[in-house]
N, C-alpha and C positions, 0 to 999 in steps of 0.2 A: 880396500873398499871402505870399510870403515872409517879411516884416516880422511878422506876423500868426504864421505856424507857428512863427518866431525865440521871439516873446514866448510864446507856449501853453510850449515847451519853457521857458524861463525858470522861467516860474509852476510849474511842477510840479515844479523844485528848488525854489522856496519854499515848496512843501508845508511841514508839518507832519510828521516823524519819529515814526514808531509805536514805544513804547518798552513795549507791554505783550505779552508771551507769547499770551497770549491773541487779539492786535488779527494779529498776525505769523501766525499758525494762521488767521485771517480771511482772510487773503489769498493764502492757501495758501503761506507763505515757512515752511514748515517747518522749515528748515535754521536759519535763524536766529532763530527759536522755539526751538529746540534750544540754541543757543548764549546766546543771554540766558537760559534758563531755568538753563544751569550759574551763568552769571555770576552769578547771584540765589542760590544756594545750593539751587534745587530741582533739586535732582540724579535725586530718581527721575522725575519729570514729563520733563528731559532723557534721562533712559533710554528713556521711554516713546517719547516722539519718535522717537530715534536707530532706536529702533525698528523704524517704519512708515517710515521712510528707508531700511528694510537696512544701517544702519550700526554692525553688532555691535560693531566696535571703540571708537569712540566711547560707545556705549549700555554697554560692559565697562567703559570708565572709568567712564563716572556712576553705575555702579553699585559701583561700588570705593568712590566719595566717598559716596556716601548709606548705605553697609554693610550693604548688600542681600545677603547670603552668594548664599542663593538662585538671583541672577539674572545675579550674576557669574560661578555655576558655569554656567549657561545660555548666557551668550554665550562665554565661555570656551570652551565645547564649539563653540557656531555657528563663532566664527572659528578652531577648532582650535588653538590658543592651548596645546599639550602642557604646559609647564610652571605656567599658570598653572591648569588644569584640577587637576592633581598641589598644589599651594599651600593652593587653597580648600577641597580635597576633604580635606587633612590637617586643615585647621581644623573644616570640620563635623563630621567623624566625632570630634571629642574630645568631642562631648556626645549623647545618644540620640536627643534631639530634633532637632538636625543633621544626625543622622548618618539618619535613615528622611526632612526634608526633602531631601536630596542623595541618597537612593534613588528618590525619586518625580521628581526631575528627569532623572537619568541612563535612566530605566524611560518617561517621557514623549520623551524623543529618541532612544530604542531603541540606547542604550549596556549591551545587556543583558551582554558582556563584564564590564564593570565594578561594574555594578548587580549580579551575580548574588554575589561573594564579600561585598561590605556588605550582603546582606539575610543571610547564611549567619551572619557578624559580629553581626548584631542581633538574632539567633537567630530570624527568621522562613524557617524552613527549606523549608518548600510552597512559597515564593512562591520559596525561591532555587532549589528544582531546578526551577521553569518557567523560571526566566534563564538557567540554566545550559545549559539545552536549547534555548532560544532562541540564544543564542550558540553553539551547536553544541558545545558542553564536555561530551557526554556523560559523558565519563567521571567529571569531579565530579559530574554530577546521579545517575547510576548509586550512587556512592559516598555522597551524602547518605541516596538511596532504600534503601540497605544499611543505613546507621546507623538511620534509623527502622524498621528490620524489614522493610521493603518491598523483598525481592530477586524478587520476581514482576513488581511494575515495573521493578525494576533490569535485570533481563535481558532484558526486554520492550523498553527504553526500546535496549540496548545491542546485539541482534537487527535494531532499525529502523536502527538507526545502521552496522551494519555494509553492510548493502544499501546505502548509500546512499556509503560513505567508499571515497577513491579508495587506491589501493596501500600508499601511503607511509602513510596513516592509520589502516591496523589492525589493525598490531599491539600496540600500546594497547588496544584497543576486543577483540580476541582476545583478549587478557591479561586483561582486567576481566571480561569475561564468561565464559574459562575458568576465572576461578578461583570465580564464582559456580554453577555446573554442578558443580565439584567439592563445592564444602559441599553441596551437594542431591544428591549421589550418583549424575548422570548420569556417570560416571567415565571411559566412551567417547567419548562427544563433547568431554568438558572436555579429555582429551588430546590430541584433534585440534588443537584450537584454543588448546592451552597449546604445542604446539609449532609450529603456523606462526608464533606470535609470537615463540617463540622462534629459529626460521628466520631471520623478516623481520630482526631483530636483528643476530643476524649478520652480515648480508649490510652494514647500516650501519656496523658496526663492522671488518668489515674484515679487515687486519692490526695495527690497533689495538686491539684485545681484548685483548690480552697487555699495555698502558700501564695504566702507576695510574692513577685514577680523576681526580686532581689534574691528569692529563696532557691529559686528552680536552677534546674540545668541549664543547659545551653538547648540541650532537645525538647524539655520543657516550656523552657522560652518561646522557641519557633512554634512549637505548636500552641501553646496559649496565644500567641498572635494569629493563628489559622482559624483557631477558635472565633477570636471577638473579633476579627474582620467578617467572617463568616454571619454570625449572628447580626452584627450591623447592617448587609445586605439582605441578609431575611429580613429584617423587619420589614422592608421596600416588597420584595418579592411577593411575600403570605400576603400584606395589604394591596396589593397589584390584583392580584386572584381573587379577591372577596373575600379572604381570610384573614379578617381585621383582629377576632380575640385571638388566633395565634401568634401576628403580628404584634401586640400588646405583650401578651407573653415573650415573646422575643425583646422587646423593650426592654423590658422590666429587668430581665435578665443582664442586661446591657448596663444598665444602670446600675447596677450591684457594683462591677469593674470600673465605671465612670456614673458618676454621681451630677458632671457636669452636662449630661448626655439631658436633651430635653426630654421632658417626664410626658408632654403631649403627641398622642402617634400624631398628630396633622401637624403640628410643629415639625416633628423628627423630619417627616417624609417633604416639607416643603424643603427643607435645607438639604435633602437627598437629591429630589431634583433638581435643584438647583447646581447642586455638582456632578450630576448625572450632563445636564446641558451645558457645563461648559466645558465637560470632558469630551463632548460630541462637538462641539464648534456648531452648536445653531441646528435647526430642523432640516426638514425636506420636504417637499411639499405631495410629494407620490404615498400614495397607502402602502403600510406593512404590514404582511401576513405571518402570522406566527413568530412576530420578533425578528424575522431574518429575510424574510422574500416580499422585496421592493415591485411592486406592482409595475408595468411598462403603458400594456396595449393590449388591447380584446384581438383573442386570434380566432374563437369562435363563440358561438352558442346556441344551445340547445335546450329542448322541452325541460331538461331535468339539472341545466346549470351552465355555466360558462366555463372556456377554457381563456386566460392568459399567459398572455410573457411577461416572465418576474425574475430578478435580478436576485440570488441565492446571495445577500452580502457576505453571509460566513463563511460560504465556499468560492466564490468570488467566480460563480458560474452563471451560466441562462439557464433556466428553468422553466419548464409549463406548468402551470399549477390551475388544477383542476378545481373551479367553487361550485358547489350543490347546494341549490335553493332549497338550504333545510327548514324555512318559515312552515311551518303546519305541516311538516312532509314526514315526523319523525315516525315509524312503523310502517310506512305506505309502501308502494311496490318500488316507486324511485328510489327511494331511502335503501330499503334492503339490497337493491340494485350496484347502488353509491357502496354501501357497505363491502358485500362481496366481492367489488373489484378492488375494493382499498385490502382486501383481505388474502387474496389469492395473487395480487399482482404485486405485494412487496413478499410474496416467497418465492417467487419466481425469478429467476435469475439466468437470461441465455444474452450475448450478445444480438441475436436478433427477434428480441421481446425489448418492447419499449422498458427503460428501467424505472423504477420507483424510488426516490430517495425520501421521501418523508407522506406519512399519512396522521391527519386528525380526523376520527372516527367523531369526535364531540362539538369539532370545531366544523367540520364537513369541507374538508379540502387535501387536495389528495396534488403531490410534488412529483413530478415524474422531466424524465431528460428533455432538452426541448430539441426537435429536429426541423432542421430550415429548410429541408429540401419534401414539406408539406405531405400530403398522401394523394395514395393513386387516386383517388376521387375527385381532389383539385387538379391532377391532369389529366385526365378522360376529359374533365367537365373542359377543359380549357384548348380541348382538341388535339391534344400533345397524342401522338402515337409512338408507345417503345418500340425501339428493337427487336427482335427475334432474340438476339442475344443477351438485351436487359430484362425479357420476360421469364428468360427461364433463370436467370439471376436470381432476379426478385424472387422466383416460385421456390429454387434452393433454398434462399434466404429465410421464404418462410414456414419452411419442411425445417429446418434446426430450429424454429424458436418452438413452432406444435410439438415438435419429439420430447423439449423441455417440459413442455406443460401437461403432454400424453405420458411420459415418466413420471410425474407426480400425480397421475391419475384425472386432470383437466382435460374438461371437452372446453371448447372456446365458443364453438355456438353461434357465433356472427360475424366468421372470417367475411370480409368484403374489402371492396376497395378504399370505405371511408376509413377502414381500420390499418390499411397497411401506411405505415409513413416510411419517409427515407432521411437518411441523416445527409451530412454537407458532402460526406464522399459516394454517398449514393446506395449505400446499406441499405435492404427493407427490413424493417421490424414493425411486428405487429402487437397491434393494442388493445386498448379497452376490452377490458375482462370483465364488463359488469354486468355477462347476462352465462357465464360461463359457470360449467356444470362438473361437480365430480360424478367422476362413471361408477354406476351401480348396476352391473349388466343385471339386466332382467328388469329393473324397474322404470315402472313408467311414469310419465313428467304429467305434472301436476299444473294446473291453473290455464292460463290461457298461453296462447304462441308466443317462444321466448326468442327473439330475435330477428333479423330485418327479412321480408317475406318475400323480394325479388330473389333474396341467397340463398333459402332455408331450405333446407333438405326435405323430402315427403315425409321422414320418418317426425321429424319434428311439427310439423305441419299436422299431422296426424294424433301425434301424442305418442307414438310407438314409444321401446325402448331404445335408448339415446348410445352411443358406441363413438369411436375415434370415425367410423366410417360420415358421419354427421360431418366433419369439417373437412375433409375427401372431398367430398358434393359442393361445399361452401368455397372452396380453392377451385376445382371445377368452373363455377360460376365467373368465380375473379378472373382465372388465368383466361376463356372462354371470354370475357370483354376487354382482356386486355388485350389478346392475339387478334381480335376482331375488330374493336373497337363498338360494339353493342353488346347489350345481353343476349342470353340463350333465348331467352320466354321475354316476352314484350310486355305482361300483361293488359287490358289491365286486371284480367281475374288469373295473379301468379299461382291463385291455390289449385286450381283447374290444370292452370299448364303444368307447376312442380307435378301434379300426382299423375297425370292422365298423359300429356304431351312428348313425344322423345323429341328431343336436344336436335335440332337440324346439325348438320356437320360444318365446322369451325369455316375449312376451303371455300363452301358452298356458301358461302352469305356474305363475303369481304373478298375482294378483291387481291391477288397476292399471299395471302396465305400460307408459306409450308404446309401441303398435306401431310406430312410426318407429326403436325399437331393433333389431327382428325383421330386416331386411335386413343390418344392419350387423353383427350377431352370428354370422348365417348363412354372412354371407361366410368370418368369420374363420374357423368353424370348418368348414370343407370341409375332407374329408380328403387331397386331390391338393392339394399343394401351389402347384401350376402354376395352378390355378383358384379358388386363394384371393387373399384380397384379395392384391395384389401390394406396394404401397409405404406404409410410415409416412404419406405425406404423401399416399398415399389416405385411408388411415384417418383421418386430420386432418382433410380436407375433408370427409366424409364427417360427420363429429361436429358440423363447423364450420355443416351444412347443416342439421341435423337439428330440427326443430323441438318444441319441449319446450311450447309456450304462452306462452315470456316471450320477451322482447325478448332480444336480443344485440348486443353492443358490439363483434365479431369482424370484423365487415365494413369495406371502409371506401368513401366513394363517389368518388373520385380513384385509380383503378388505377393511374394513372401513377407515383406518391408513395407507392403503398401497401407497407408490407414485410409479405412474408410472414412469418406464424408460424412462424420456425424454433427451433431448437433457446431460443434467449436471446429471443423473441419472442413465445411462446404466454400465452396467455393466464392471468391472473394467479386464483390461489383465495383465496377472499377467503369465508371459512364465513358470514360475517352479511349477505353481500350475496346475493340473490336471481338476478342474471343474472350470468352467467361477461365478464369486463372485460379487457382487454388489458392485458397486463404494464404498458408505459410510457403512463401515465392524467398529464391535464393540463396538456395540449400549450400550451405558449406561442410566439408567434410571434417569430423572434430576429431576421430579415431576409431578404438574398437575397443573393446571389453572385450573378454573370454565372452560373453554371453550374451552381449548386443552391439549394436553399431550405431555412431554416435552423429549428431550430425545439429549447424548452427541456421536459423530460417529467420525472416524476417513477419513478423504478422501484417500483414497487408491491411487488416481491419483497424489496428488498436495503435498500430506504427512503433512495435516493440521487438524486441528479440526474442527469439525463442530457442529452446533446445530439444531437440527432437531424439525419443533413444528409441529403437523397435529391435523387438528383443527375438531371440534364434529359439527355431522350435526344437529346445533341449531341456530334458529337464532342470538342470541346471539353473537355465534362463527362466524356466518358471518360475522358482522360489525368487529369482532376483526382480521379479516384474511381482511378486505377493510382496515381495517387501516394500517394492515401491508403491504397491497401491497402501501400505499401512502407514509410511512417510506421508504420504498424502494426509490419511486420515487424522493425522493430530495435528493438522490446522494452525501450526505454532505460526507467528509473524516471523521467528529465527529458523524456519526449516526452508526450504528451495521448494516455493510451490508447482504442484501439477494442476495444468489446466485445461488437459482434456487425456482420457483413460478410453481405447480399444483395444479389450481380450479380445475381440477377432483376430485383429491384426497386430497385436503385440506391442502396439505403439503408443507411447505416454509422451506430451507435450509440456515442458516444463519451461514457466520462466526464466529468461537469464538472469544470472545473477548479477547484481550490480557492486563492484567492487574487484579488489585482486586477491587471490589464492596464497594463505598463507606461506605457502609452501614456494613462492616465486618471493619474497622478500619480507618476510618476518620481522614487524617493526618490534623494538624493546619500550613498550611503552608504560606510563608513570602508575602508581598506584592504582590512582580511584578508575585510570581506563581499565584495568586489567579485574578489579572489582565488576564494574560492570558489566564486562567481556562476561565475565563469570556466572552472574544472574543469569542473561541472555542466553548462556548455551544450555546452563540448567534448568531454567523456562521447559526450551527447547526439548532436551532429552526424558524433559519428565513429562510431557505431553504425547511423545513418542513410547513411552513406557506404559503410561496410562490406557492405552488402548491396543497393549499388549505385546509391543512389538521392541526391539533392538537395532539401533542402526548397526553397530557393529564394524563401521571402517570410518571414523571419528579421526583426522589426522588435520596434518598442518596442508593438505593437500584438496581437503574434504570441505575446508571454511573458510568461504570468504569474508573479508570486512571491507565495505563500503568506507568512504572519505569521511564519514560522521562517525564512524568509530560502531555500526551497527551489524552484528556477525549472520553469518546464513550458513546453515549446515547446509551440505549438496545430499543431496537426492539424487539426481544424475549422475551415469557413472560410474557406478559405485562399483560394478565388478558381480564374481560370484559372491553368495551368501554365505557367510564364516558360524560358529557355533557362540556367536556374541549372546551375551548379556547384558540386562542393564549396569551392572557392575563395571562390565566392561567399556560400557560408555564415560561414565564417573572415571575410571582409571585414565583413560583417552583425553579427558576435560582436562583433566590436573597436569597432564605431559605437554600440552597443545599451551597451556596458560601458562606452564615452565618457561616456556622457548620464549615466549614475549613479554613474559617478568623477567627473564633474564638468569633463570637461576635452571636452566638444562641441566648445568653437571659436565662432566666426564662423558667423553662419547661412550655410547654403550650401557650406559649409568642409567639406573630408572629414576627421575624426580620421586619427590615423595611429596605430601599434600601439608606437611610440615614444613621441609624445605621453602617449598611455596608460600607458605605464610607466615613463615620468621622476614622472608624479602617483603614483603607488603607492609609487615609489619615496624622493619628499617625504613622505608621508603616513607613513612610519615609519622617515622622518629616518635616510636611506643611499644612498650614491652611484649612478647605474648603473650597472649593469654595464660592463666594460669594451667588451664584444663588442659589448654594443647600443651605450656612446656611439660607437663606431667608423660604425654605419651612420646618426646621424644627419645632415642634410644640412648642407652649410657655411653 
């Protein structure tokens, strides 16, 4: 037997040597496929190989011998090869051709750092401010979107960039976008943010600000240019404002560093705009408001001001922007009027409340969304009669925006039809809060009748004390002319009818009708307050019940799962569809947790995805639904926000995330990404820490990054609740930042935050620090 296994081993060294590339890939000997294919002179087929081996190094040489530019600069990149990347990249770019292949390879391994200035070089400038912006360089992508004329994206692009950039990062990103606000004549705001830059500066520079320029660092450097760019646009800004000696002062200043700088402010500033206008290319002949909202066309006006459509050029949206005839008016009841709605309607915040984006209290113009689909008042008057099914829409619509402003303790005080508008998909949201009241039960209202006297309620009429029941009576009246298409009370003495009068019944006066209207209108307008309907979210069930002839989608047959229609909830208007739909349509099944059940929806209103989790009535899922609501609460840009919260019904609506789950393909990416990754999470968990809480399940599973390279803890999800720490989150950062620095280890192995920063610290070829090598172990 022996004798026998002796000879078989024999015989099979007298095989026959396979000498063909080909015969050696047969037998899976890859490796040395690889190496006879060099020794033969096919060097790319050797590439190819070295390849599917992972053997970049090798596959770099044979593509060095075959003069493969191409694929040299490719693995030169894989094995990070710093010099040899710098070699081949000087060689391509000496020709056009070269130089856009070595763009599409750097842009394929999402080296958009490097990609973004060779597409800028080849003059494909689109393509280089998205690299730019992928690489986080706002401020070159800001500055190309300048040179093409495009400073509406430039400030736009440098707006997102500031929310997101940590301390040390913006005063650059302040500097670039205060000097963009200055050429567009926002003049106030551009000097806010021309001087923290100028601040931030400072504070780098030290008592090294007084050194030549030759003397400084390299971070010195850039901030002493933050600086004296900064102060050269203040001097423009302060003298813009009427603040000509601080303008001087800034001069002066100026001139200390340039001596050639003219000594006259009316000198300096003529030659400022002068290149203020040829960096605009020429005027425009339409007024600007507040530096940024291009006046269009008068869409209304009234005793106490005008409304417009204005052209928001920084946000590069439509706008209504609200002007109050402030001439002689400042103290007066208009004025205070103006005031309070500029004051209560930018804290307000529901999808169906008109929104507020910008207010001057000093300047007297108040910025809010512009909606094309006009208010009920222009179609009553125009004889448009709704639906059965678009009225109790709209009535929904405007039970979630009062519940927002009843949560923060506002009466609105003159719901009527001139108030409710509709956007282009047919939302009602309701507006003008400038006679709206915080509730102080028991107190009674002062001065004369605060709002429109065909809607007002008796209690208001009277002077009683004022309650949520007030806008009950006021919705009453609207939904009462809209099902009918007249008022309740004809007047012309409304004071008589509101207090004296009962309300005829809805059926009885219009023709067609639903009497299943008739209770629900009756209710609202009783004139005791105490025996009128009582709560919005009567009024809701009540609509919610109501039967019209057509089917409803409002219900659902799982009470346990079910969330109430609240405010971010109700149900969505949709004018070409027939029966009233629930906002989030299209439920996809996502899984389950030990503790809730998961689920993907479409937002009907806002045309976003959502994530829906409604949580099991166990204790368990308690604490997992407190923790979600404390995720919630730290408000981080890097956390998975929630966008509507019911402990009734256990159910929390969270944004999708945009991007992919670490944990489905973990990119190995370069230093400064993984730096920043870093910031971001620690943002993140120390915002979550601060208001007392632990996420606690921090994995490669938990964080997504978006194609810009910007991460989102999940929130959703998340499971039962563990005995975490914030410690514990910092341990979780440093494991999750291994895996995509590249330095995991050993499976089973814990990274160490050493480990981790000896790699960062290779990757852009610099020693450790002293402190950390101090604490690694011997």
């Amino acid at each position: 037997m022996l004798v026998w296994y002796h000879r078989a081993a024999v015989g099979s060294n007298d095989e026959p040597a396979i000498d063909t590339v080909d015969g050696l890939i047969a037998v899976n000997r890859h490796q040395d496929a690889a190496k006879l294919a060099s020794e033969r002179g096919e060097h790319s087929r050797a590439a190819d190989l070295y390849e599917k081996l992972w053997d970049f190094r090798s596959a770099l040489e044979a593509s060095r011998a075959a003069g493969d530019q191409t694929r040299v600069l490719r693995y030169a990149i894989e094995v990070n090869d710093v010099q040899a990347v710098h070699d081949i990249l000087a060689v391509m770019t000496g020709t056009e051709e070269g130089g856009r292949a070595a763009l599409d390879v750097l842009v394929r391994l999402r080296r958009h750092a490097d990609a973004a200035p060779l597409a800028e070089q080849l003059g494909d400038l689109d393509r280089a401010v998205d690299l730019y912006t992928r690489a986080h360089d706002e401020i070159n992508a800001a500055r190309l979107l300048e040179s093409l004329g495009r400073d509406r994206e430039a400030g736009r692009l440098l707006e997102r960039a500031l929310d997101l950039a940590a301390d040390a990062e913006r005063g650059p990103l302040q500097l670039a976008l205060g000097r963009i606000l200055a050429r567009r004549g926002a003049y106030a705001e551009a000097t806010r943010l021309l001087q923290e830059a100028r601040k931030r500066a400072e504070r780098t520079l030290g008592d090294n600000k007084l050194l030549p320029t030759e003397a400084m660092s390299t971070a010195e450097r850039a901030s002493a240019a933050v600086r004296r760019e900064a102060t050269r646009h203040l001097v423009a800004t302060l003298a813009a404002m009427g603040l000509r000696d601080g303008a001087r002062d800034a001069l002066l200043e100026l001139r200390k560093a340039d001596p050639e700088v003219p000594a006259d402010l009316d000198t300096y500033l003529r030659a400022w705009r002068d290149e203020v206008t040829e960096r605009k290319g020429g005027g425009r002949d339409k007024e600007v408001i507040g530096g940024r909202y291009r006046i269009e066309r008068l869409l209304g006006a009234g005793a106490s001001g005008r409304v417009f459509l204005a052209a928001d050029e920084i946000a590069g949206r439509s706008v209504a922007i609200k002007m109050f005839f402030a001439a002689g008016a400042r103290g007066g009841t208009a004025y205070e009027r103006f005031v309070r709605e500029a004051r209560l309607a930018s804290t307000l915040s529901h999808p169906s409340l008109v929104e507020v984006y910008d207010v001057s209290v000093e300047r007297g113009f108040l910025v809010m969304e512009y909606l094309p689909g006009g208010s009920l008042a222009q179609r009553l008057a125009a004889g448009e009669r709704l639906s059965p099914t678009q009225v109790r829409r709209m009535a929904l619509d405007i039970i979630g925006g009062l519940e927002a402003a009843h949560h923060r303790g506002v009466v609105h005080r003159d719901v009527k039809p001139a108030n409710v508008f509709f956007d282009a998909r047919g939302t009602a949201k309701l507006g003008d809060f400038g006679v709206a009241h915080l509730v102080d039960l028991g107190q009674t209202q002062t001065g004369g009748l605060i709002g429109t006297l065909a809607y007002m309620s008796p209690e208001q009429i009277t002077g009683a004390p004022i309650s949520i029941a007030a806008d009950l009576y006021s919705i009453g009246v609207t939904l009462f002319e809209a099902v009918t298409g007249r008022m309740p009370f004809l007047g012309p003495d409304f004071v008589a009818q509101h207090l004296g009068e009962p309300a005829p019944v809805a059926s009885s006066v219009s023709e067609g009708v639903n009497p299943g209207w008739d209770p629900i209108l009756t209710n609202l307008l009783i004139k005791n307050p105490q025996d009128r309907t009582q709560t919005l979210s009567d009024l809701r069930r009540q609509l919610e019940q109501l039967d019209l002839g057509t089917r409803t989608a409002l219900l659902f047959s799982d009470r346990r799962f079910a969330p109430r229609r609240v405010s971010m909830e109700r149900a969505a208007v949709q004018p070409e569809a027939d029966t009233a739909k629930p906002r989030y349509q299209f439920e996809t099944p996502l899984g389950a947790t030990p503790v809730s059940q998961l689920a993907r929806a479409v937002d009907s209103i806002l045309d976003r995805s959502v994530v829906i989790e409604r949580f099991e009535l166990t204790d368990d899922a308690t604490r997992a639904l407190d923790r979600a609501r404390t995720l919630a609460r730290a408000q981080s840009p890097f956390v998975q926000r929630a966008l509507s919260f019911d402990r009734n019904t256990r159910t929390i609506i969270f944004e999708a995330p945009a991007g992919a789950s670490l944990a489905d393909a973990p990119p190995v990416l370069p230093a400064a990404e993984v730096v920043r990754i870093l910031k971001r999470l620690a943002r993140a968990t120390a915002a979550i820490h601060e208001v007392g809480g632990a996420h606690g399940a921090i994995s490669p599973r938990t964080v997504v990054i978006d194609d810009g390279g910007v991460p989102t803890i999940m929130a959703a999800g998340l499971g039962a609740v563990t005995a975490a720490t914030a410690a514990d989150d910092v341990t979780a950062i440093v494991a999750l930042l291994a895996v995509i620095a590249g330095v995991a280890g050993e499976p089973g192995a814990e990274p160490t935050f050493i480990s981790l920063a000896r790699k960062l610290c290779d990757e852009v070829d610099t020693k450790l620090p002293e402190p950390l090598a101090n604490l690694e172990p011997p």
